[in-house]
N, C-alpha and C positions, 0 to 999 in steps of 0.2 A: 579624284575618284579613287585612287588607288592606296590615296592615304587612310579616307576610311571606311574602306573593304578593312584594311589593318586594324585600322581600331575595332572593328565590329569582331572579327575576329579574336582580336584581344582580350573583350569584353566577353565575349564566350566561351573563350577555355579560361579564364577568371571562374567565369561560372559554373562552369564544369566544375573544377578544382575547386570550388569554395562546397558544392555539394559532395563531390565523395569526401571532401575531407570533412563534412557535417554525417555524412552517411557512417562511416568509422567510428567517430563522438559517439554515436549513436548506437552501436555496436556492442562497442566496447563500456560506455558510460551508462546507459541509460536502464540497460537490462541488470546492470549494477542495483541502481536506486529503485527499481522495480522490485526485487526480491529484497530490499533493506525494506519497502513495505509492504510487503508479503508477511515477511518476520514480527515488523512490527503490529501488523492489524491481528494474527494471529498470537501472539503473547499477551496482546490487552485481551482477546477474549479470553483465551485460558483463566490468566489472570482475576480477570474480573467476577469469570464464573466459577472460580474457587472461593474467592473473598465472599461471592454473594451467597453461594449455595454450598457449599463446605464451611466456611464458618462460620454462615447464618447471620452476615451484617448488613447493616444496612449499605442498600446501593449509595447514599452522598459518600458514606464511610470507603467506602470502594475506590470511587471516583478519587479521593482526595491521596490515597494510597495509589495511583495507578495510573497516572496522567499522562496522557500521550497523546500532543500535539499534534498526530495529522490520522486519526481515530474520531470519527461520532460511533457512539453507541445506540444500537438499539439495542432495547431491552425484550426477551420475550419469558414475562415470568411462565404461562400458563405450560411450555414446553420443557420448562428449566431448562432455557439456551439463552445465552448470548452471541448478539450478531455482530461481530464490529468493521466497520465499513472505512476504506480509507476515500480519501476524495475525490469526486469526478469518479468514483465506482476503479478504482483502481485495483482494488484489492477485496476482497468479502473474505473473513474468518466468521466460523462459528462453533462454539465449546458449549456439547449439550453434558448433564452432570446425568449419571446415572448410582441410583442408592448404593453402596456398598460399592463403589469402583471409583465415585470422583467425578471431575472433569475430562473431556477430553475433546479433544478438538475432531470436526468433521470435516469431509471433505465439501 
């Protein structure tokens, strides 16, 4: 009986310690890769809504200039914005263009 109360007990400060030391990763790492796609979904809109609407190209011509693997785009021509969205909604950028000033990014 007494052996595994030990084991039981083992098996729980394992787990204890297998969680803060995922809780720290998670701290320190992951708030890392969150703002790497903050950066990234915001520079494909800028991006894209300069090519599209500052040099007047077409959006494939955009696209093929501007690829970035964990971006879908929405397109919103009638506002002159683009929205770009990283995955599981992680991130939303949007660069609305105004005449005579360009692109710029919104909050």
């Amino acid at each position: 009986m007494e052996v595994r109360l030990n084991i039981v007990k083992g098996l729980i400060a394992l787990v204890v310690i297998l969680f803060g030391f995922g809780f720290i990763v998670w701290q320190y790492w992951a708030k890392d890769q969150l703002v790497n796609i903050q950066v990234a979904t915001a520079y494909t809109a800028k991006n894209i809504c300069s090519c599209r609407f500052v040099a007047k190209r077409e959006l494939q011509n955009c696209f093929t200039d501007f690829t970035n693997d964990i971006s879908s785009l929405e397109i919103s021509e009638e506002d002159n914005m683009i929205i770009s969205k990283a995955p599981m909604g992680l991130s939303v950028s949007k660069a609305k263009h105004t005449d005579g000033l360009g692109c710029s990014l919104m909050e």
